[in-house]
C-alpha positions as CSV (number, residue, x, y, z in Angstrom):
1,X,-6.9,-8.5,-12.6
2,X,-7.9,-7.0,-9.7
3,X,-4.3,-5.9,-8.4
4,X,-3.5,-4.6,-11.7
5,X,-6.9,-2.3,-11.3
6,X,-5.6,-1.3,-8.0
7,X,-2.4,-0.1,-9.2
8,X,-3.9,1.4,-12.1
9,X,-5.9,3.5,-10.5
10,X,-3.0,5.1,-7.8
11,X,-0.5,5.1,-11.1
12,X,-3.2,7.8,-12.7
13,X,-3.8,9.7,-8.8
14,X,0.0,10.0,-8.6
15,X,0.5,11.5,-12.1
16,X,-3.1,13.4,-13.1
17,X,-4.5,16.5,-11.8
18,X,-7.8,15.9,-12.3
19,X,-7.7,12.5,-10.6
20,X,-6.2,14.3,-7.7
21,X,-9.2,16.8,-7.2
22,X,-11.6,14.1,-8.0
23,X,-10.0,12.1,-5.0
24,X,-10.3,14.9,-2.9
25,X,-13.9,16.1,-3.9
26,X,-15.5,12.8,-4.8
27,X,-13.4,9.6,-4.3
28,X,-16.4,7.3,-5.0
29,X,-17.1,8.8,-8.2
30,X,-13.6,8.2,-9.2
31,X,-13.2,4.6,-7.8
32,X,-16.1,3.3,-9.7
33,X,-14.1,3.4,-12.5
34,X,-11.9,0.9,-11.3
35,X,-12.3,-3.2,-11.0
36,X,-11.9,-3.2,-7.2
37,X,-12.2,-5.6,-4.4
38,X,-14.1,-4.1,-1.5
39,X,-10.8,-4.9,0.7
40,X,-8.8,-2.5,-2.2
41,X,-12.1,0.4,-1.9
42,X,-11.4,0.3,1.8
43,X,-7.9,0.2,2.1
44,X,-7.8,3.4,-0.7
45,X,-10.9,5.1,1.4
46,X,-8.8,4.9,4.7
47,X,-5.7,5.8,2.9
48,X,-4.4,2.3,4.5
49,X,-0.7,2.3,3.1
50,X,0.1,-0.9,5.1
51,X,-2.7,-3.2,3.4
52,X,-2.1,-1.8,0.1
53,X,1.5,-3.2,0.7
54,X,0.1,-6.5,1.8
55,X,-2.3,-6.2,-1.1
56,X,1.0,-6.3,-3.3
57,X,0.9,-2.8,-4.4
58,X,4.4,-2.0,-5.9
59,X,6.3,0.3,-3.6
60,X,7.4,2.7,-6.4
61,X,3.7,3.2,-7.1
62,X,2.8,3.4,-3.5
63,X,5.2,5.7,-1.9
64,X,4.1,8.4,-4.6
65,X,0.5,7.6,-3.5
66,X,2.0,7.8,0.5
67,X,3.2,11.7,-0.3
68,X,-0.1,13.0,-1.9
69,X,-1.6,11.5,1.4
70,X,1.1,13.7,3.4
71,X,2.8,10.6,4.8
72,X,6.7,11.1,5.2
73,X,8.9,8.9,4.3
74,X,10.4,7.0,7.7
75,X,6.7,6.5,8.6
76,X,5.4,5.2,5.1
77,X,8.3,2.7,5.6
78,X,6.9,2.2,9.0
79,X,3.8,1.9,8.1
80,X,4.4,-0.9,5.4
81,X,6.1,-3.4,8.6
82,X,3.0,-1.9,10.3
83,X,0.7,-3.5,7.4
84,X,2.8,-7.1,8.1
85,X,2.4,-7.5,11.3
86,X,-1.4,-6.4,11.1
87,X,-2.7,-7.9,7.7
88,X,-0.3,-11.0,7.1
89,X,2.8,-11.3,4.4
90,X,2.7,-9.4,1.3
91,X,-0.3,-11.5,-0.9
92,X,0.1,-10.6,-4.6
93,X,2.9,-8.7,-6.6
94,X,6.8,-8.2,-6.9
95,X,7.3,-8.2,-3.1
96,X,5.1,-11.2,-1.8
97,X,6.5,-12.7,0.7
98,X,7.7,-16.5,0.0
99,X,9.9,-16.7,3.5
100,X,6.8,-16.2,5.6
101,X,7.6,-12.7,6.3
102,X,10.9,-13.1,7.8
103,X,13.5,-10.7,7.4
104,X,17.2,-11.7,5.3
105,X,19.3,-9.0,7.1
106,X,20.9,-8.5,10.1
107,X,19.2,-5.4,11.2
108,X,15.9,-7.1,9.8
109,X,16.7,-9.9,12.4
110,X,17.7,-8.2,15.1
111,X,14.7,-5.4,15.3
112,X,12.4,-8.4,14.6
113,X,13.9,-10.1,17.7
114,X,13.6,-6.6,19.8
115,X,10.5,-6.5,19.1
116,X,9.2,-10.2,19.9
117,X,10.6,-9.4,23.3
């Protein structure tokens, strides 16, 4: 339930006006609307894109969420692999992470090698 209250709540940032000022003016008062973890409040308080991945927040979703935060798009990518190596594999949602993490491509493979130098 909880991830779906998560996602909710970014679904109605990224697409009502009012949600938006509230966030800026008086983000508690608008989260206490939603069913949230205190790991979700923090990660949405901090504006931590790389947990809410981990947290299994749909990408779609979160990349609109990413550009009202003024984050472009190379580092919101970034800052997803970011949330990996930090937080763990992706938890909960469409992109958890059954392989442990491990990238399927090439490139994946190779820049995970570079950087385990």
């Amino acid at each position: 339930m909880s991830l779906y209250s998560l996602q909710k709540f970014l679904y109605v940032l990224n697409r009502d006006d009012d949600a938006k000022a509230k966030y800026r003016h008086n983000l508690d008062d608008l989260l206490s609307d939603y069913e949230l973890t205190n790991e979700e409040r923090g990660a949405l308080v901090e504006g931590d894109i790389g947990l809410l991945y981990v947290l299994g927040v749909n990408g779609q979703i979160l990349m609109h969420y990413a550009a009202f935060l003024g984050i472009e798009w190379f580092d919101y990518l970034d800052l997803m692999r970011a949330g990996t190596e930090k937080h763990g594999p992706v938890r909960d949602g469409v992109y958890a992470m059954t392989g442990g993490g491990d990238s399927f491509t090439i490139e994946g493979r190779q820049r995970d090698k570079e950087a385990n130098k």
